[in-house]
C-alpha positions as CSV (number, residue, x, y, z in Angstrom):
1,X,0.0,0.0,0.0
2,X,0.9,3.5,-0.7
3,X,-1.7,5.8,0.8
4,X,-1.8,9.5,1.8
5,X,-5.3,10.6,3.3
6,X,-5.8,14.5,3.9
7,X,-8.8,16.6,3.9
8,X,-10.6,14.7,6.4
9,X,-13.9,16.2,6.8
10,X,-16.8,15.2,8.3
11,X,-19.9,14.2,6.0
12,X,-23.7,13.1,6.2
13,X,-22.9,10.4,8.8
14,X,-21.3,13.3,11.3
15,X,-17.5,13.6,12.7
16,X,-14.4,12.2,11.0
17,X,-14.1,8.8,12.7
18,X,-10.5,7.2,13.5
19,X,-9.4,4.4,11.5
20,X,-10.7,1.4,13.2
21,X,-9.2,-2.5,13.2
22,X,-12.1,-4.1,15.0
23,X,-13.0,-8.0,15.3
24,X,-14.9,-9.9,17.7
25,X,-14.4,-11.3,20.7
26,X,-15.1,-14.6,19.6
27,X,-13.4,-13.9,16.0
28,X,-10.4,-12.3,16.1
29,X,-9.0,-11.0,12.5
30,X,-5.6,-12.4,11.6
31,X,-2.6,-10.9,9.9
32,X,-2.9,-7.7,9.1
33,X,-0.3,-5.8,7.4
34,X,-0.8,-1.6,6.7
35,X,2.4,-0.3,5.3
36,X,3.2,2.8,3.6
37,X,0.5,4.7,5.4
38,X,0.0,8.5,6.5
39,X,-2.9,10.4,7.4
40,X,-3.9,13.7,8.3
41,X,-6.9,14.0,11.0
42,X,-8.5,17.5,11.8
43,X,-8.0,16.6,15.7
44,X,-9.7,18.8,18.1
45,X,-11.9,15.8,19.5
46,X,-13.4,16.4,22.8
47,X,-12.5,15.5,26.4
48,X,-15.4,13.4,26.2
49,X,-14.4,11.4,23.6
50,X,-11.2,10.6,25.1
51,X,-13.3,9.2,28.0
52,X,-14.6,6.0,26.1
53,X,-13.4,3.4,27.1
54,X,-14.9,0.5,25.0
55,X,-17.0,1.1,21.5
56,X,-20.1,-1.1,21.3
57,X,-20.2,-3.9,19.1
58,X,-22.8,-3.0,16.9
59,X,-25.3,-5.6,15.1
60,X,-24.9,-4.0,11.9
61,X,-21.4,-2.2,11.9
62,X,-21.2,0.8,10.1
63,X,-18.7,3.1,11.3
64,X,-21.3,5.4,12.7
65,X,-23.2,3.2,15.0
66,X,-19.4,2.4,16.8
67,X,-20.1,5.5,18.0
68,X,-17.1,7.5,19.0
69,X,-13.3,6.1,19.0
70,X,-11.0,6.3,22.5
71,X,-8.3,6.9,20.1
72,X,-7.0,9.8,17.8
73,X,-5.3,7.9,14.8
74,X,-6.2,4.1,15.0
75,X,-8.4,2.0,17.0
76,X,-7.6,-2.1,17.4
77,X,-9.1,-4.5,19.0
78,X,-9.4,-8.8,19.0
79,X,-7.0,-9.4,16.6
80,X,-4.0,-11.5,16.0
81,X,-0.6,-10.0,14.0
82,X,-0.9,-6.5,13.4
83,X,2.3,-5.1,11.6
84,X,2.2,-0.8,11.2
85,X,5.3,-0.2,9.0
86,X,6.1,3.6,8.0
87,X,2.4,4.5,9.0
88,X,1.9,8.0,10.7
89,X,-0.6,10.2,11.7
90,X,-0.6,13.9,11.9
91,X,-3.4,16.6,13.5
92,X,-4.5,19.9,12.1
93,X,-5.6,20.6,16.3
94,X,-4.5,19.5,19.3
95,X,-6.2,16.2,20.1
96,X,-7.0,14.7,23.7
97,X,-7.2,11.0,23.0
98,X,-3.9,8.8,22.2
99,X,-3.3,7.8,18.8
100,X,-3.2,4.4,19.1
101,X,-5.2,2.5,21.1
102,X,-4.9,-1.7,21.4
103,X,-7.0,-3.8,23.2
104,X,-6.6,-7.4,22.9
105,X,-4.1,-7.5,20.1
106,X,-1.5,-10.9,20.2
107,X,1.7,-9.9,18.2
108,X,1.6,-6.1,17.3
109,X,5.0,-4.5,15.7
110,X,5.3,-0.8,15.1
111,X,8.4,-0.2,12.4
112,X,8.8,3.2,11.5
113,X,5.7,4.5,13.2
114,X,5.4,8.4,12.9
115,X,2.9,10.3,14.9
116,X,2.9,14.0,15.9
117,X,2.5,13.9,19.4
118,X,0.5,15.3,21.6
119,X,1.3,16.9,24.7
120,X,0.8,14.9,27.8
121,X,-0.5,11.9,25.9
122,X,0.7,8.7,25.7
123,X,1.1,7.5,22.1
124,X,0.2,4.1,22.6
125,X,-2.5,2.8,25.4
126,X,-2.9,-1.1,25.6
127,X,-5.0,-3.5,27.6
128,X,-4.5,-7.1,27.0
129,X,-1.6,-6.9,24.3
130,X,1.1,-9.3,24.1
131,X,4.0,-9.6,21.8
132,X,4.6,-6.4,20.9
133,X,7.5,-5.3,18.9
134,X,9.1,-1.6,18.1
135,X,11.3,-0.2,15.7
136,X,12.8,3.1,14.4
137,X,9.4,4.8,15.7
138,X,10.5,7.8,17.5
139,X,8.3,8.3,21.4
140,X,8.6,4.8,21.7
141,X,10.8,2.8,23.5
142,X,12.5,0.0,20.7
143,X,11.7,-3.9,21.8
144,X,12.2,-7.0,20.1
């Protein structure tokens, strides 16, 4: 993939959502790969929207009946193998939530991950993640 999203505007449906990985807790997805990634979000989200904790799982998912994301750039949860390599995100206002957000994620690697961070936010917030792997992605600590 080679992908460059700006001009994120809200349409019919309401706000600009945050990219959103999002499986079930009885079927997780498998093996995702998003490399060569960047994207520009307005920002300016709300305390309130930082505040959710845990989108619903909706019967008929479009992205608006998730509701509101707990993260700024991506949103990830129930799946197995995520790789981000040379994916970034970027924010036209300052923005309240984290950019990534990882719940119940087995094997997650961030190589080259680019964000432009925010102040007094963590970058990434995770809550039942194991195997996790960092490189060359500045704000956060290298693992293997």
């Amino acid at each position: 993939m080679n992908v460059t999203i700006t001009d994120c505007l809200p349409g019919r449906q309401g706000p600009v959502l945050t990219t959103t990985i999002s499986g079930r807790p009885e079927s997780s997805l498998e093996n995702i790969v998003l490399e060569n990634i960047k994207i520009n979000y307005p920002g300016g989200s709300t305390n309130a929207a930082a505040a959710v904790i845990v989108p619903p799982y909706p019967k008929d998912y479009s992205p608006k009946s998730l509701g509101p994301r707990p993260a700024s750039g991506l949103y990830v949860r129930h799946v197995k193998g995520l790789t981000l390599k040379n994916v970034g995100f970027t924010f036209d206002q300052e923005e309240p939530r984290p950019p990534i957000i990882a719940y119940d994620v087995d094997g997650l690697t961030l190589d080259r991950f680019t964000v432009q961070k925010p102040a007094d936010v963590e970058i990434l917030r995770s809550d039942k993640v194991k195997n996790v792997s960092v490189h060359d992605s500045p704000g956060l600590a290298d693992t293997k």
